[in-house]
Each structure stands twice: as C-alpha cells, then as structure tokens.
TIDOMAR-99435 format. One record per residue (C-alpha): residue number from 1; residue in one letter; chain; y, z, x. Coordinates in pm, 1 decimal. Layout:
BEGIN
  pos  code  unit     north        up      east
  NUM     A     A         Y         Z         X
...
This chain:
BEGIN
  pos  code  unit     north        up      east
    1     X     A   17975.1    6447.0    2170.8
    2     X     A   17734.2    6696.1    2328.2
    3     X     A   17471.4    6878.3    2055.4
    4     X     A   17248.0    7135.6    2082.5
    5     X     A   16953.6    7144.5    1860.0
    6     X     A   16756.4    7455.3    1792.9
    7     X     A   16353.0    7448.2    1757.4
    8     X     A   16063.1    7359.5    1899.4
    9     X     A   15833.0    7190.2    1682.0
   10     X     A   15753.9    6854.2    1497.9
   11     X     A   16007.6    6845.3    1262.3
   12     X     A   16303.8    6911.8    1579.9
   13     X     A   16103.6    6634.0    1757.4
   14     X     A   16155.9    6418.4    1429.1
   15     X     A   16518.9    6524.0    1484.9
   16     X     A   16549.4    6478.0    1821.3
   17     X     A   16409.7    6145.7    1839.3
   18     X     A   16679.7    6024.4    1551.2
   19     X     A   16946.4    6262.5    1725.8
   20     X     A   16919.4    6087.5    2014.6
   21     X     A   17003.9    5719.8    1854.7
   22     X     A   17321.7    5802.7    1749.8
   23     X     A   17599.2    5604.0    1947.3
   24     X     A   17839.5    5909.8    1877.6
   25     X     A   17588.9    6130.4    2083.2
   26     X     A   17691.5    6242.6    2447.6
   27     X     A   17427.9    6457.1    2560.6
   28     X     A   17160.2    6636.8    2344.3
   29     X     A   17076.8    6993.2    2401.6
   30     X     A   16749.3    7154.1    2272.2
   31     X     A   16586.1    7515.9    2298.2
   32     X     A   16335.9    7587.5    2352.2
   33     X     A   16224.0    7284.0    2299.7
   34     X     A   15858.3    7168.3    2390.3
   35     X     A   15753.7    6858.7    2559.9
   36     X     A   15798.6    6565.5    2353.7
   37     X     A   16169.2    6689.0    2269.5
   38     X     A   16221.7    6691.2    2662.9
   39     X     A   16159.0    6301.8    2658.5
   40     X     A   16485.2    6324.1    2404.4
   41     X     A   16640.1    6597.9    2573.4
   42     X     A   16763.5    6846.3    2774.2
   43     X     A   16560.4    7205.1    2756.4
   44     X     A   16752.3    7478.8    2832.0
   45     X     A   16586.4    7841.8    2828.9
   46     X     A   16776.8    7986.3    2557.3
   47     X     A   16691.3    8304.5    2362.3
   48     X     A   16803.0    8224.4    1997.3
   49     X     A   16771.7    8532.0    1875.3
   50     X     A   17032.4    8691.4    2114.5
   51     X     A   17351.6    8480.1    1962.3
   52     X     A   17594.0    8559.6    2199.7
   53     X     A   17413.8    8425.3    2473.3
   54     X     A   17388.9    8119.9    2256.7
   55     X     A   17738.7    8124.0    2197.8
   56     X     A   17835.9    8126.2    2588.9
   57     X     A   17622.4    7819.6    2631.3
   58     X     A   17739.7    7664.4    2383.9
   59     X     A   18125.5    7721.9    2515.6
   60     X     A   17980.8    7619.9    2878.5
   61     X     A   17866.1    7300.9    2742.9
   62     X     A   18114.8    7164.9    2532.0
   63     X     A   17880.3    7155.8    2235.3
   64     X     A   18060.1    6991.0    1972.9
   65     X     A   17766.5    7043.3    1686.3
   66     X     A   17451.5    7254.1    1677.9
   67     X     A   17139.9    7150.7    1442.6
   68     X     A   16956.2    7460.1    1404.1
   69     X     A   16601.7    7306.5    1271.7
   70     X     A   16367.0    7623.8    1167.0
   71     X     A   16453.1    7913.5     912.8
   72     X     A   16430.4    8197.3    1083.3
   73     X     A   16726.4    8178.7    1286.2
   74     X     A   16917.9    8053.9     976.1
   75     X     A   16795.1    8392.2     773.4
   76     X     A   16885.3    8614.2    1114.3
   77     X     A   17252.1    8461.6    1080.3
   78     X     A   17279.6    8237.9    1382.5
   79     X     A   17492.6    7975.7    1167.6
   80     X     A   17729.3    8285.2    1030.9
   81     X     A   17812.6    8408.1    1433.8
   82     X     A   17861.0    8021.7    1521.8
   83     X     A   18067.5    7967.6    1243.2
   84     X     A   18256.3    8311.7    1324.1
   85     X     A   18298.0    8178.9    1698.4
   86     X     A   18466.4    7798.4    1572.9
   87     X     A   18158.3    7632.9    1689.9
   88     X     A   18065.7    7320.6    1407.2
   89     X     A   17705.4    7372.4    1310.6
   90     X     A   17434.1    7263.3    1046.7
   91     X     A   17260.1    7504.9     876.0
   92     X     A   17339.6    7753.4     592.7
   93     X     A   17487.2    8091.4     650.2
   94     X     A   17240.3    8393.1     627.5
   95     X     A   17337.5    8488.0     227.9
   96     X     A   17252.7    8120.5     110.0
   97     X     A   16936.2    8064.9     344.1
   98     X     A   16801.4    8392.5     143.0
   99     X     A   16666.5    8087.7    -125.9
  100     X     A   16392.7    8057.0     156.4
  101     X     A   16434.3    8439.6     316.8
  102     X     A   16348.6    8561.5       5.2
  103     X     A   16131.4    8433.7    -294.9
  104     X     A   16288.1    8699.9    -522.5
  105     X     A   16666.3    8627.3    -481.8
  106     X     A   16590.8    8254.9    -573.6
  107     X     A   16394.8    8385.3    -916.4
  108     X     A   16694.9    8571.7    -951.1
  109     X     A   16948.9    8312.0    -869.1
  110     X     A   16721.3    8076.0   -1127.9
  111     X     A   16794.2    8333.7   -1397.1
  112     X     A   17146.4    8316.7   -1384.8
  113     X     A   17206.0    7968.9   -1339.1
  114     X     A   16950.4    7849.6   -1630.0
  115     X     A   16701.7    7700.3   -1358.4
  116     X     A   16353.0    7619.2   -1505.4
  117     X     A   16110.3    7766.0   -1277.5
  118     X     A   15796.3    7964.3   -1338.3
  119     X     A   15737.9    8253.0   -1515.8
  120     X     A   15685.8    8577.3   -1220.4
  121     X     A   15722.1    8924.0   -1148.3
  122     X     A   15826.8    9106.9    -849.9
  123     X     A   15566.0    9315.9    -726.7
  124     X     A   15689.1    9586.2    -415.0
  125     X     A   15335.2    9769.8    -376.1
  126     X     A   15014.4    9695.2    -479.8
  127     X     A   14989.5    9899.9    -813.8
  128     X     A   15286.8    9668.8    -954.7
  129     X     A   15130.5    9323.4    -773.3
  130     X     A   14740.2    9405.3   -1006.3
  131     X     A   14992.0    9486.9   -1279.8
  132     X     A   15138.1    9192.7   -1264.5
  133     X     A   14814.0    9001.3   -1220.0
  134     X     A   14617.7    9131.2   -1533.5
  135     X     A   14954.0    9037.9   -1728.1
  136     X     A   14968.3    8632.7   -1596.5
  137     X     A   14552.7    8586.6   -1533.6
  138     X     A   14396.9    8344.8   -1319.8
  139     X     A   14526.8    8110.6   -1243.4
  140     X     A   14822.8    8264.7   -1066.5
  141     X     A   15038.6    8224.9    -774.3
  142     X     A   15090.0    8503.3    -488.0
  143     X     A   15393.6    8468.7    -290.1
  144     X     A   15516.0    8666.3      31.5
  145     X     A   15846.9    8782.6     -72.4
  146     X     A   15924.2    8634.3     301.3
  147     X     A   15899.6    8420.0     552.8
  148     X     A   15534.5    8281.1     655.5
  149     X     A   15619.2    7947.1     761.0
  150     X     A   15477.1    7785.6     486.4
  151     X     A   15165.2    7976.7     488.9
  152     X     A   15275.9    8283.6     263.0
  153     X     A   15156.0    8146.2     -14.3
  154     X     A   14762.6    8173.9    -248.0
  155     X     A   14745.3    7993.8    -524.4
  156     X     A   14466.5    8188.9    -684.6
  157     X     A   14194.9    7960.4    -925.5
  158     X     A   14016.2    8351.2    -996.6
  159     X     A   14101.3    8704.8   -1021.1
  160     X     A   13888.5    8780.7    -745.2
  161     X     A   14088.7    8544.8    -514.9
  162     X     A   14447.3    8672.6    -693.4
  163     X     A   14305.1    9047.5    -565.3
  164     X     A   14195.6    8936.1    -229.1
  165     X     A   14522.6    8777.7    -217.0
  166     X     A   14786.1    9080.4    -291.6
  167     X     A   14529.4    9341.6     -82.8
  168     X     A   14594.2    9126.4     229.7
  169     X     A   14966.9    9144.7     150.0
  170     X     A   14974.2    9469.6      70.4
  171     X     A   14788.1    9577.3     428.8
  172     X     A   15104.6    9494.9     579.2
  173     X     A   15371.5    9788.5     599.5
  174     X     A   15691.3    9698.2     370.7
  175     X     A   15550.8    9394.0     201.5
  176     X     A   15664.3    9279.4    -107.7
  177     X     A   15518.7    9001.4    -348.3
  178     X     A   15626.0    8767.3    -641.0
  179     X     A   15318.4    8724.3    -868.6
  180     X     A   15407.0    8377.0   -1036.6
  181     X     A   15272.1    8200.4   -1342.5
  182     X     A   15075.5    7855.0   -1241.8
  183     X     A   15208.4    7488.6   -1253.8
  184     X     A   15013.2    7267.1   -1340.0
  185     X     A   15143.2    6904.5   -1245.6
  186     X     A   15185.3    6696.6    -935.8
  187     X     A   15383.8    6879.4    -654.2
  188     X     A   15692.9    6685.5    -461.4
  189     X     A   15975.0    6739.1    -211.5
  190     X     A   16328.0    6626.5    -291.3
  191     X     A   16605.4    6658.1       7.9
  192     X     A   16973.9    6691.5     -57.8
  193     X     A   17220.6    6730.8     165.4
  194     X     A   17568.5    6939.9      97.9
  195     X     A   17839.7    7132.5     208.1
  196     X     A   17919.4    7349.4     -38.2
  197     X     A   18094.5    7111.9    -306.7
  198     X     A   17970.2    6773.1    -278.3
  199     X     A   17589.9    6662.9    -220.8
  200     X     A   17362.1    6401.8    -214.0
  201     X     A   16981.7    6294.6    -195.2
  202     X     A   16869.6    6250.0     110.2
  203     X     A   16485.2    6130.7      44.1
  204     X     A   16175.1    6270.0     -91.9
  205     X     A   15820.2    6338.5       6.6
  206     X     A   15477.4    6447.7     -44.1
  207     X     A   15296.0    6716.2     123.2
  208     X     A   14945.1    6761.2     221.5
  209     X     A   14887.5    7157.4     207.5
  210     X     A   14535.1    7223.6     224.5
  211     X     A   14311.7    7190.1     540.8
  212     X     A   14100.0    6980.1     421.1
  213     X     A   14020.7    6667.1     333.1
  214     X     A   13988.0    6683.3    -107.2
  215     X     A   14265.5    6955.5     -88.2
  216     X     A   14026.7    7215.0      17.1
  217     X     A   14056.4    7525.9     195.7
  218     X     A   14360.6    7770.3     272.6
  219     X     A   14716.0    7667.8     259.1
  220     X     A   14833.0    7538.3     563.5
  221     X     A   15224.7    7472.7     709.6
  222     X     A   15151.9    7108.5     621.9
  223     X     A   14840.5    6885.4     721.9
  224     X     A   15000.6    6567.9     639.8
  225     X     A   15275.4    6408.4     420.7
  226     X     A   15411.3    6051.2     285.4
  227     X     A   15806.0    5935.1     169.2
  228     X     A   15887.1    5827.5     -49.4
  229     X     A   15744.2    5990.8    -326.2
  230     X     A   15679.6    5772.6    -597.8
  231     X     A   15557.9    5963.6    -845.1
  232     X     A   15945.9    6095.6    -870.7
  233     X     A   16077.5    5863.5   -1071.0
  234     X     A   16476.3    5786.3   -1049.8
  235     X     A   16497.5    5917.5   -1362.1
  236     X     A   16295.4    6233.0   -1288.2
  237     X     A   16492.9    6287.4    -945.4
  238     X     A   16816.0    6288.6   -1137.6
  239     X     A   16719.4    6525.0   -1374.9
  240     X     A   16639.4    6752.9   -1084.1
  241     X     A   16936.6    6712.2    -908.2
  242     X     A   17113.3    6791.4   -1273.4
  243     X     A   16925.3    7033.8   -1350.8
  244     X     A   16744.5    7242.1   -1044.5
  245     X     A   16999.5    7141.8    -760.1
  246     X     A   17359.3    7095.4    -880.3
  247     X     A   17299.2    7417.6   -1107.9
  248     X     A   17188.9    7576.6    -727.4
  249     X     A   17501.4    7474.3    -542.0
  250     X     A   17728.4    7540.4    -737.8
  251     X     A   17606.6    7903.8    -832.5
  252     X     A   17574.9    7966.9    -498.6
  253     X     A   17991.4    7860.1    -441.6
  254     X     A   18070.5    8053.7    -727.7
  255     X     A   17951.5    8396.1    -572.9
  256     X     A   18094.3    8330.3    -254.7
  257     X     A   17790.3    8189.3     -23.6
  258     X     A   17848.1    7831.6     -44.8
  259     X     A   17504.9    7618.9      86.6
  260     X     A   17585.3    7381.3     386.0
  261     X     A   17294.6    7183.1     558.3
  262     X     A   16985.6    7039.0     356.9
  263     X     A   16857.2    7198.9      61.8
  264     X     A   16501.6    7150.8      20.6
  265     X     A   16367.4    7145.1    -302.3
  266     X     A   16005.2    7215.3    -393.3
  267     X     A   15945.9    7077.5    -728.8
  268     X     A   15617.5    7079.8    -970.9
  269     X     A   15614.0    6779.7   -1192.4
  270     X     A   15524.5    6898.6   -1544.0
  271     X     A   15489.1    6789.8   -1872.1
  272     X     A   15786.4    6902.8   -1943.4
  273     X     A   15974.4    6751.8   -1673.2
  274     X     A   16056.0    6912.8   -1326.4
  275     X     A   16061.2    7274.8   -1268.6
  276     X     A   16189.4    7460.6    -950.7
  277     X     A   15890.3    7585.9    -713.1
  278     X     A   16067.8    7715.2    -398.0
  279     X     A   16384.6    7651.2    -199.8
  280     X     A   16353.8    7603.0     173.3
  281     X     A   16683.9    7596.1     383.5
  282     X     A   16563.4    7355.2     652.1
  283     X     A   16379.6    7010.9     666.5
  284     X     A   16023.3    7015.6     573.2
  285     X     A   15764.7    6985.4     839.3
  286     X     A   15595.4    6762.5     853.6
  287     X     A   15783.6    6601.8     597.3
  288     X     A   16114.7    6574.0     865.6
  289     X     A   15913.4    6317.4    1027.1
  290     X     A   15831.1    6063.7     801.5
  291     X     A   16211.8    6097.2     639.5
  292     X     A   16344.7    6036.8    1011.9
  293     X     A   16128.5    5741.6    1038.8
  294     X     A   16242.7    5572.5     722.3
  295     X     A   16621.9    5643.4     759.8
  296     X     A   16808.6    5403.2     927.1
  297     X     A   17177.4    5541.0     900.4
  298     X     A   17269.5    5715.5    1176.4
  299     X     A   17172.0    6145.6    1174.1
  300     X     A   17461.3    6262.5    1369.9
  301     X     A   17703.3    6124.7    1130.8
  302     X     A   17558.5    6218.9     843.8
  303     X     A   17533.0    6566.7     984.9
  304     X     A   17870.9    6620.6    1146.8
  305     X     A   18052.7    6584.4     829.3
  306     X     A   17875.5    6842.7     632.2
  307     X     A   17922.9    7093.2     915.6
  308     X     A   18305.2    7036.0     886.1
  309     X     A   18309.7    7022.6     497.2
  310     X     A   18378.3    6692.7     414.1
  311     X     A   18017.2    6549.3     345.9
  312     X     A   18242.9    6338.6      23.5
  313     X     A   18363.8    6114.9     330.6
  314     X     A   18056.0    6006.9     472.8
  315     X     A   17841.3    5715.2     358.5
  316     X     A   17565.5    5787.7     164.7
  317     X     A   17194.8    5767.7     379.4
  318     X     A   17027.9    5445.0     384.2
  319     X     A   16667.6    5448.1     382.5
  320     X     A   16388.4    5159.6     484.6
  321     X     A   16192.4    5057.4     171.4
  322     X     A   15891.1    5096.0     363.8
  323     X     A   15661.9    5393.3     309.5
  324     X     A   15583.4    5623.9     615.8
  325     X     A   15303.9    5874.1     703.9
  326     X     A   15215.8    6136.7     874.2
  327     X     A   14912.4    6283.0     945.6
  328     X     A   14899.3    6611.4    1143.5
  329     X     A   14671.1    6675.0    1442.2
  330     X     A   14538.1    7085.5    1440.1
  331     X     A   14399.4    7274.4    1666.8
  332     X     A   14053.6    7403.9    1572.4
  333     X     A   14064.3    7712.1    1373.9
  334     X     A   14405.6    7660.6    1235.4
  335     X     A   14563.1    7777.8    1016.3
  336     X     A   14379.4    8143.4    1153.3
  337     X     A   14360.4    8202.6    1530.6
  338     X     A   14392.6    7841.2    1713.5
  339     X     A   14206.5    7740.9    1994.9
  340     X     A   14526.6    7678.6    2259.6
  341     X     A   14482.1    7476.6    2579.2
  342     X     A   14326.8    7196.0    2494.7
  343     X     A   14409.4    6906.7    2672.5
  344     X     A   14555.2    6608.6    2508.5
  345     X     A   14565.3    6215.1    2599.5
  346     X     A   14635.6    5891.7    2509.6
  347     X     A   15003.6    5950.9    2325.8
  348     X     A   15086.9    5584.9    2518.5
  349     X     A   14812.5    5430.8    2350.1
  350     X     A   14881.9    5577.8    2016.2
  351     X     A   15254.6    5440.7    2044.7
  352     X     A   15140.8    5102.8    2155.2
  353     X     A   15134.0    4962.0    1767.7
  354     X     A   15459.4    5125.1    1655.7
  355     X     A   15323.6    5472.9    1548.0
  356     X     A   15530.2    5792.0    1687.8
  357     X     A   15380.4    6066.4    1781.0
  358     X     A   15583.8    6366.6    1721.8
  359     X     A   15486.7    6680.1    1937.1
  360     X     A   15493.9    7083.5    1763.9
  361     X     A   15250.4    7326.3    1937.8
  362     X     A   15280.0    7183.8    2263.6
  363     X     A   15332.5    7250.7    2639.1
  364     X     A   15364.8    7115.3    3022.7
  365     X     A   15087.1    7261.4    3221.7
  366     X     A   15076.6    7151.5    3575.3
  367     X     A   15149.2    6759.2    3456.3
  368     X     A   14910.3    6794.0    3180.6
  369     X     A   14999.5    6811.5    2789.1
  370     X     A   14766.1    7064.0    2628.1
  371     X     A   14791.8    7244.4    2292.3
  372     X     A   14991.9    7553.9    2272.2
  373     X     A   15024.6    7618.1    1876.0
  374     X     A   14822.8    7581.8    1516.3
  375     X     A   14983.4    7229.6    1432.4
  376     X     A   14961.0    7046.1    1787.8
  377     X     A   15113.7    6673.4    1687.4
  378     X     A   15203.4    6465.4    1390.2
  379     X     A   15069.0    6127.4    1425.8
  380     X     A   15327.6    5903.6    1231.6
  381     X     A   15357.6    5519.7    1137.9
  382     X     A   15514.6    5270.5     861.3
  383     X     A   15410.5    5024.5     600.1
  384     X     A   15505.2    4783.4     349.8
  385     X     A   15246.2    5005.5     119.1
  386     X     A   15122.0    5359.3     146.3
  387     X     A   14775.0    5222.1     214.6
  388     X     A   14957.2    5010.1     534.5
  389     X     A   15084.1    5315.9     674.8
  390     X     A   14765.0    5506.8     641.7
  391     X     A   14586.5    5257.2     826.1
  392     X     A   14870.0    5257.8    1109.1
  393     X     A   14865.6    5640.5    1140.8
  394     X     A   14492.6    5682.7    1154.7
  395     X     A   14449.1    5391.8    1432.9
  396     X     A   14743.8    5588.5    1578.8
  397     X     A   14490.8    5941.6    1567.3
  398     X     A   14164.0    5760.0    1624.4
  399     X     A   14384.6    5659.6    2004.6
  400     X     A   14458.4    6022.6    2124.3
  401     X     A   14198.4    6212.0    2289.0
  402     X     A   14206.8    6575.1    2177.6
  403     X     A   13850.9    6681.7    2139.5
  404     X     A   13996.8    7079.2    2067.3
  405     X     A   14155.0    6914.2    1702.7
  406     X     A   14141.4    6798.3    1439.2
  407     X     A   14300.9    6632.4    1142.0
  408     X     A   14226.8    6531.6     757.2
  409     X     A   14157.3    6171.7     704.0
  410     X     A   14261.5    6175.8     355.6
  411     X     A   14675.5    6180.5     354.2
  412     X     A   14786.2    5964.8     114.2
  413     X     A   14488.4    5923.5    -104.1
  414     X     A   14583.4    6031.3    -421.7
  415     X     A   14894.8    5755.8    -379.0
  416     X     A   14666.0    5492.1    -265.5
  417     X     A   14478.8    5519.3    -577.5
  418     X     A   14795.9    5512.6    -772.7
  419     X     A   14915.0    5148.0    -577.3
  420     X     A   14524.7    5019.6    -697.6
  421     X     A   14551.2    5097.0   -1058.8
C-alpha cells in the first residue's frame, strides 16, 4: 500500500525509517520531509496546511493511509477533512487533539472524568495569571494555554521567575495561561495507542528537557531521552492506564470526539502514585526515536488498524528488551535564535557501530547537509543496559563533525545511577 507521512523532523524520521520496513508498504510518501526522510522516501512539495491540495494528492497517489506525525496539523483538522474525504489516516480529529491544542480543555476534561492532575487556574490576562500566582507560590508551573512545541512551558523555582514567566506570555496579543500547582516526583512518558474503544500500551520513556547537562537551563523540545522507563513500574503503568488513560478515552467517546492515533501521556510520579501532567496527541520527540528503535512488530500494521477502527484485531506491539537512547545534537543558541547553516559530517561514520542517526532541522544545500532548525539530529543507539546505550550513542556523537552544535553528555544519568545502586 502507498502512505503518505506528514512532518519533517526527528520523530517522522523515527517513523519513516520503521515505515519503511513494513512488508505491507508499497511506496512511502512524506512532506515536506527533510533529508534523512528522503533516504526513506519520497518528498513531495506539499502545503499541509491547504487540505484540499493534500487531498488531490492523496487521490492521485493511491494513498491508502496517511501518518500525520506533528500536532499542529492534527489541531488545524487535517485528520477531520481526510476522514470527511474516505481517506484512512492516523491521527486524532481536531476536538480530541485539543488535549494538546489546549492545556485548559484537558484540566477541564480531568475534572469531569475524576483524573488526578495538579491543582491550576486559568489565567486569560495578566491581572488573573499574578492572581493566580500569589494564590499557588513558588514553586509553580506556567503553561501556554497552546501550542509551543514543547517549549511553552516555565516551571518557576521563585516568584521572580513565575513573574518573568506570565509577563513574557502576556506580551503576546491573545495569550492565555494555566498557572499550575508543582509536582514534585520523577517525570515519565507512557504511549498508548487507540481508536476510540479499545487501546493499548505502546512503550514508555524518559525525557531530557533542560539544555543542559545537570538539568539546567530553559526548557527545551527535548535534549535527549531513554525507553523504557524503569522507574514505571508494571504496577504503576497500570494504574495509569486505569486511572489517567482509560478514564481519558472513554470520556472523550462519551461526548462524541472519540481519540484515534497515540495518546501521549505525560505523567509525574508522586508519592501518591501517578498524576496526569499533559496530553500530547502525537509521538514524543525525541522520544519517537528510541520507541521505533526498540519495537520490532511491524508500524504499518499496527497503525492501519486503528485508522479503520479495529485496533482489538491487531496484535499487541512487541518491544526489544534492550534499552535505547537518544541524545539530541542542537544548534548553538537553541532553544532561542539558532545558528542555521552549519555544515554537518560524518553521519556514515556515526552509523558504522549500529547507532541511527535520525535527522530534524535539516536541509540539502548544493550536496552538502547543513543545519536548518533548533534540534539538528538525534544521535540514537541500543544496549543490553542504559549505561550500554549511552556509551553507543555518545561514540555515535563524538563521530559527526558539527562544530555549529552541540549536545548534553549527561542523558541517561540519573538511570545509570539507579542500575549501580
């Protein structure tokens, strides 16, 4: 069957790359793409945002299934006109992918269904966002009530920084905030896939959000990330799935927006057991790579039956017991204004030992890969232990030549410690 996959970064490289396994696959289809999907796939020059045009193409094609990767098209609606035009495709519909489009509706949609979450307010100008401040204290959270590609959010360790915080927000014309009370506990990423009615885990993960090394700095998209994560117990993932993301699903179904694609669920692990950070409505990234690199069932089944409803018929994923990780390669100044075009070398050699290098803000120029984006590549290998895989990934980093990045040299610590005790 012929696919087209939507995206342009590491995590539709991670897909690409497993996409294009799949004995049921034809020909795979991506836009925009960026260089290292093009070794996967055909590019075509395709503006998602105008979905009729992506519609034709589609119809010209034969596409049988399209795997839309990032969340903005999925918020604009692209899976709702698909759907509308009987083309198979995996991804929720616009109300449903409002659990990432929107910070408040998921507070809201906790409160109904029982979901433990953190405390919060909803703060729509910047008189209601210090009002809601002086009432949680520092620490706080300050969320875009948006998308910001990972990068909306402050978590705030002082007043001053909770203030700085909601002024920059507030800057912006229309913007709207959730204040929320702090976590404290040890942050993971659990996957599930559904259609609507049935679901099932699909892998977890840890993410590396700070820039730098020690968890320092600003918030980042993702600097780095390991699966499985450990520290979720089978017992704790169960309870999630009871009660964070069956409680989810099936609220959602009730009031008419039934979820189909992957539901990705950011959890804090308290003291009192798991509570609900965020929803995204897409893979992670950079956490897509490392779960492609550990699953060894085939994607494109596992994804064509959700888009047509029947995910209860597939078989379940399979995952390799081995840990992989990821560590992402920056350019310098990210996450503020990146330095682009810088060249970049010596992907071959990085490959050589069995690491894959999955490319995000990337492009062609005149034969020569240079960087074109914030995150630039996400340098990813395997091992029997989490302190294996390190060691593959960084041998992996220390073989590409990109003198405009950089990278932390710290994913995985806090596990590694946890494998020595």
């Amino acid at each position: 069957m012929n696919v087209l996959l939507i995206g342009s970064g590491g995590r539709e490289h991670g897909l690409a790359w497993k996409l294009a396994q799949s004995p049921l696959l034809t020909k795979l289809y991506a836009a925009p793409g960026n260089p290292g999907i093009g070794e996967e796939a055909e590019l075509v020059a395709l503006n998602v945002t105008h979905h009729p045009g992506v519609i034709d193409f589609c119809r010209a094609a034969g596409i049988a299934l399209v795997v839309v990767g990032p969340e903005a098209p999925l918020v604009a609606g692209l899976a709702d006109d698909l759907r509308a035009a009987g083309i198979r495709v995996f991804g929720p519909d616009k109300a449903p992918a409002q659990l990432e489009g929107s910070k408040a509706f998921t507070k809201a949609l906790c409160d109904r269904a029982g979901i433990s979450t953190a405390g919060y307010r909803t703060a729509h100008s910047l008189d209601e966002a210090r009002a809601a401040l002086a009432a949680f204290g520092a620490p706080v959270v300050v969320k875009a009530d948006g998308l910001a590609a990972g990068k909306g959010v402050t978590v705030a360790m002082t007043m001053a920084e909770a203030e700085a915080a909601i002024d920059a927000l507030f800057a912006e014309p229309g913007a709207s905030a959730v204040i929320e009370e702090f976590l404290d506990g040890e942050e993971v990423s659990l996957f599930v896939l559904t259609d609507g009615k049935a679901m099932v885990p699909f892998g977890s993960a840890q993410d590396h959000k700070r820039v730098g090394d020690g968890d320092t700095g600003p918030n980042t998209g993702g600097m780095g990330a390991h699966s499985p994560a450990r520290v979720l117990t089978p017992e704790l993932e169960a309870r999630a799935l009871r009660e964070i993301v069956a409680p989810t699903i099936a609220t959602l179904a009730a009031e008419g927006m039934p979820y189909s694609g992957v539901l990705y669920a950011g959890l804090m692990l308290t003291g009192q057991g798991p509570r609900l950070i965020e929803y995204n409505a897409r893979f992670g990234d950079p956490e897509c790579q490392v779960l492609m690199m550990r699953l060894e069932s085939d994607l494109l089944a596992l994804l064509l039956p959700i888009a047509e409803g029947r995910l209860s018929d597939a078989p379940a994923p399979v995952f390799s017991d081995d840990v992989a990780l990821t560590v992402v390669m920056a350019a310098n100044g990210y996450p503020g204004t990146p330095e682009t075009g810088g060249a970049i070398g010596g992907i071959d050699a990085a490959e050589a030992g069995g690491a894959k290098v999955f490319q995000a803000g990337t492009k062609s120029v005149d034969g020569r890969l240079i960087a074109s984006g914030g995150r630039v590549l996400a340098v990813t290998a395997t091992g029997a232990t989490v302190r294996a895989a390190q060691a593959a990934a960084y041998r992996a980093v220390d073989a590409i030549d990109f003198p405009t990045g950089f990278c932390r040299r710290d994913i995985g610590a806090r596990e590694i410690a946890r494998e020595s005790d």
